[in-house]
C-alpha positions, 0 to 999 in steps of 0.5 A: 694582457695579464691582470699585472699588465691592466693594472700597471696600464691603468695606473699610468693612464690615471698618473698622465691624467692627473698630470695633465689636469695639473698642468691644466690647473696650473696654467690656469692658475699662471694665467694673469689678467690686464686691460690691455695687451700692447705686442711690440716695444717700437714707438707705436706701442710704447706710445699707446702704453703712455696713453694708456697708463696716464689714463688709468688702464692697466697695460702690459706691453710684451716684446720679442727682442731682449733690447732695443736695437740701437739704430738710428731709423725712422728718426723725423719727428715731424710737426704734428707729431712734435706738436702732440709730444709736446702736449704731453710733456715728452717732446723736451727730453727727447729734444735733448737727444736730438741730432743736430742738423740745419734747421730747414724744412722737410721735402716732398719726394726729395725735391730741392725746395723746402717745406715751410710749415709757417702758414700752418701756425705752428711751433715747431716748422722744421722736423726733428732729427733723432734716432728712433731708438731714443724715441722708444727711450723716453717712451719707455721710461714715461710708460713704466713711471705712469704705471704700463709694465713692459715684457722683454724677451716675450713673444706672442705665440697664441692670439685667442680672442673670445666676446669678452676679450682676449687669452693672449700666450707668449713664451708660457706666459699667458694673459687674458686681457679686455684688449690686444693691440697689435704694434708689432710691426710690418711682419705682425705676429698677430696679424698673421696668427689671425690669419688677416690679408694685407692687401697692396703691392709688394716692394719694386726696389730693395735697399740697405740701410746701415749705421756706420763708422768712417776712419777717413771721409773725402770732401764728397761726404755730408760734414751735417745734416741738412735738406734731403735733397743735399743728402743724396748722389746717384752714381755708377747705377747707385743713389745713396744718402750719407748722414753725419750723426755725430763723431765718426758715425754715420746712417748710410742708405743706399740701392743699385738699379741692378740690384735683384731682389734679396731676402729681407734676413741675409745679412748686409756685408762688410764688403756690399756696404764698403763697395756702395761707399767706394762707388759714390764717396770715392776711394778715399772714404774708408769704412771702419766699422758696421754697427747695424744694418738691415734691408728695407723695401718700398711694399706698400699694404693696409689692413682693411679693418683695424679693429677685429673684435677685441684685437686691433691694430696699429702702425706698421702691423696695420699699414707698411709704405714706401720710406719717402718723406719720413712719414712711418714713426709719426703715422704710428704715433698718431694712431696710438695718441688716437686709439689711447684715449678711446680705449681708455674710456672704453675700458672704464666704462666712460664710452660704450665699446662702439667708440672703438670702431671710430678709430679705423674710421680716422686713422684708415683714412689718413694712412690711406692719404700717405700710402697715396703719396708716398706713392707719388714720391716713389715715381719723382724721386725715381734714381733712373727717370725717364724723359717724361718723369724728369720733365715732371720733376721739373714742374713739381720743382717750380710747383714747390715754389708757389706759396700755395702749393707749398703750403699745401704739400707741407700739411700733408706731410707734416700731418698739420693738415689732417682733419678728422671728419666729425659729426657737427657743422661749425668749420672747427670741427675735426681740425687741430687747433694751434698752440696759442698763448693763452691767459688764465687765473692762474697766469700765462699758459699755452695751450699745448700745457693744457693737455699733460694730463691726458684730459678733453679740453672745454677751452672757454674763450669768452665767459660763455660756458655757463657756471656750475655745469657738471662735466663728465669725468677727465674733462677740464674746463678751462677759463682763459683768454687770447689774443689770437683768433681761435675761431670760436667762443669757446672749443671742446678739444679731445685728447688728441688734439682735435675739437670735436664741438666749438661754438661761436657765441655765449647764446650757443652754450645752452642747456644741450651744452653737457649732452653734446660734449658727452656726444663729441667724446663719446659718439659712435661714428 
């Protein structure tokens, strides 16, 4: 090689390196810094960005799709759900947007015997019907006003945890936060870029499900909605359920027994969804027009950690299930109203980072409780019963009917049952408590408007805190009376609804009181 040659050799390797240094340097310098990282702008994410945000923690929320998709799924919000929304000044507006529909009670397996919610001294007894899409428009828009920004047309591409949080790329964007929250659904990117088993059991029965519109209907079509089990018909080896959700549109979902298995990305046809329509509806039913459509399986999995260092996850990208009983969006929301308020205290150093692994300890509990009975739905509700689940059905059926077992099955599925197992002995704990009347010096409240703020709760109920005492920072001490029966003299309620501390009298409230409401909200368990 001549002397020219090394010359010009050297002087392009000197030009690659120093490119390279400045593309390094640059990407250094793009690289931008947040509390938190939320991947995905479904209801999970975009509620835990409200949480956040209202609590103070910088928060960037990055998603994949450039715009919702305006879909009406996983559109029942169900009473403790609503019940936590309305604690948060949310649930009106998106009350405004609601579908209309009988007021009657949710189901368990589609069996034709409503759900009375009553016994469980709530507000809100029936779910709420309303596109999901509109749920992410409320939560969107609270979220960007509490000061969370959301990310379009983002995907996460690299997930690089290290001890001190979390180096997270999407589409050249590069963000290094204290914490990544993985809300990016049943295919979670993150999930699989950690490389991260989700154990369970593949789908046994495929299914469409597609917004459409009806140039004509025959008298066999729903003109509103109503009970589950007046939704649905089974004909021709087909079982479908057509919803009327204003003007010519309606949700249709629909499976054959004999259908084989389809990829989850082949597009649903315009001819598949008329034929499913012409079979069960009758001739006279005309399909206009598809808006959407997707298909969906009954796979059921679980993470078997939610937390993996600074990376955790909630929703769909922590557990996916069969859709019986409505239970998916409010099992997300319920994980994000739970993780919100903890990562926020972790992050301002108001809780050591241990609080963090309470949340799998609480929430992997309940989504294993409905993977356990939306399991039991799948075999009851199933299209082509044998001789032996017909006669189960017929059991469940006159079970539904006994007050006690109703009430039983409509606190499951509800969610107003839950109990979180917390440490201490008075029979509050861990339970959520009903939104009561209250008194205060400021006048008649509710209980729910205490918590708008996002704050703990120390509801005194009988003078029994005593003056002066110097609570810990985003908890409030509220005075009041009731004139219903709380069950305490006085509760420590956390943010997320639940009492972690009640004491039945003044003698109870001593000294030790500061150090145990500072143990309930911030305690490693």
């Amino acid at each position: 090689m001549s002397t020219e040659e090394t010359e010009t050799m050297e002087t392009m390797e000197t030009t690659e390196t120093a490119e390279a240094t400045e593309r390094a340097e640059a990407a250094e310098a793009a690289e931008s810094t947040t509390d938190v990282v939320i991947a995905g702008a479904g209801p999970t994410g975009l509620m835990l960005a409200y949480e956040l945000a209202l609590a103070g923690a910088e928060t960037l929320v990055l998603e994949k799709l450039d715009q919702r998709i305006e879909q009406v799924k996983g559109g029942a919000i169900q009473p403790r759900t609503a019940e936590l929304l309305e604690s948060r000044g949310l649930l009106e507006p998106m009350l405004r947007r609601a579908m209309p529909r009988d007021w009657v009670g949710g189901h368990f397996a589609m069996l034709p015997v409503p759900l009375d919610c009553t016994p469980w001294r709530t507000r809100h007894n029936d779910p709420i019907a309303l596109p999901q899409w509109k749920i992410e428009e409320v939560l969107e828009e609270r979220a960007v006003a509490a000061g969370a920004r959301i990310l379009r047309s983002t995907a996460v591409s690299k997930v690089e945890p290290d001890e001190d949080g979390v180096v997270v790329t999407a589409d050249g964007l590069r963000v290094r936060a204290r914490y990544l929250v993985a809300c990016d659904g049943g295919h979670s990117t993150v999930r699989k870029l950690l490389e991260l088993p989700f154990p369970g059991r593949a789908g046994t029965h495929q299914a469409v499900l597609t917004d459409i519109r009806l140039t004509a209907v025959s008298s066999l079509v729903p003109k509103q909605m109503g009970h589950i089990s007046t939704m649905t018909r089974q004909v021709g080896g087909y079982w479908a359920m057509l919803v009327p959700v204003g003007g010519d549109l309606y949700r249709f979902t629909f499976g054959h027994e004999g259908q084989v298995d389809t990829a989850r990305d082949v597009p649903v046809t315009h001819e598949e969804i008329a034929t499913a329509l012409r079979e069960v509806y009758g001739e006279e039913t005309t399909l206009g027009a598809v808006d959407n459509s997707s298909r969906f399986s009954d796979a059921t999995r679980q993470l078997e950690q939610y937390r993996v260092g600074r990376v955790l996850f909630a929703g769909d990208a922590a557990h996916i299930h069969s859709p019986m009983g409505g239970q998916g969006l409010n099992l997300g929301m319920q994980d994000a109203i739970n993780l919100g308020w903890k990562l926020a205290a972790v992050i301002q150093d108001r809780a050591p980072s241990g609080l963090l692994d309470s949340y799998h300890a609480e929430r992997h509990p309940a989504a294993a409780r409905v993977l356990h009975h939306t399991s039991a739905q799948r075999v009851l509700a199933d299209t082509n019963p044998s001789e032996d689940v017909a006669a189960l059905r017929d059991i469940f059926i006159d079970l539904l009917r006994l007050p006690d077992a109703n009430r039983h099955l409509a606190g499951l599925m509800s969610g107003l049952s839950l109990r979180y197992e917390l440490p201490g002995e008075h029979p509050l704990t861990g339970q959520r408590v009903p939104d009561a009347d209250l008194v205060t010096e400021d006048g008649a409240t509710r209980l729910s408007a205490l918590f708008g703020s996002g704050h703990a709760v120390l509801l005194d109920l009988a003078g029994a805190v005593p003056d002066g005492l110097r609570l810990p920072p985003r908890v409030d001490l509220v005075r009041a009376t009731c004139a219903d029966d709380l069950g305490a003299a006085a509760l420590l309620i956390r943010p997320d609804g639940y009492v972690c501390w009640a004491a039945d009298t003044p003698a109870a409230c001593d000294e030790t009181l500061l150090a145990t409401i500072e143990d309930g909200l911030t305690k490693v368990r």
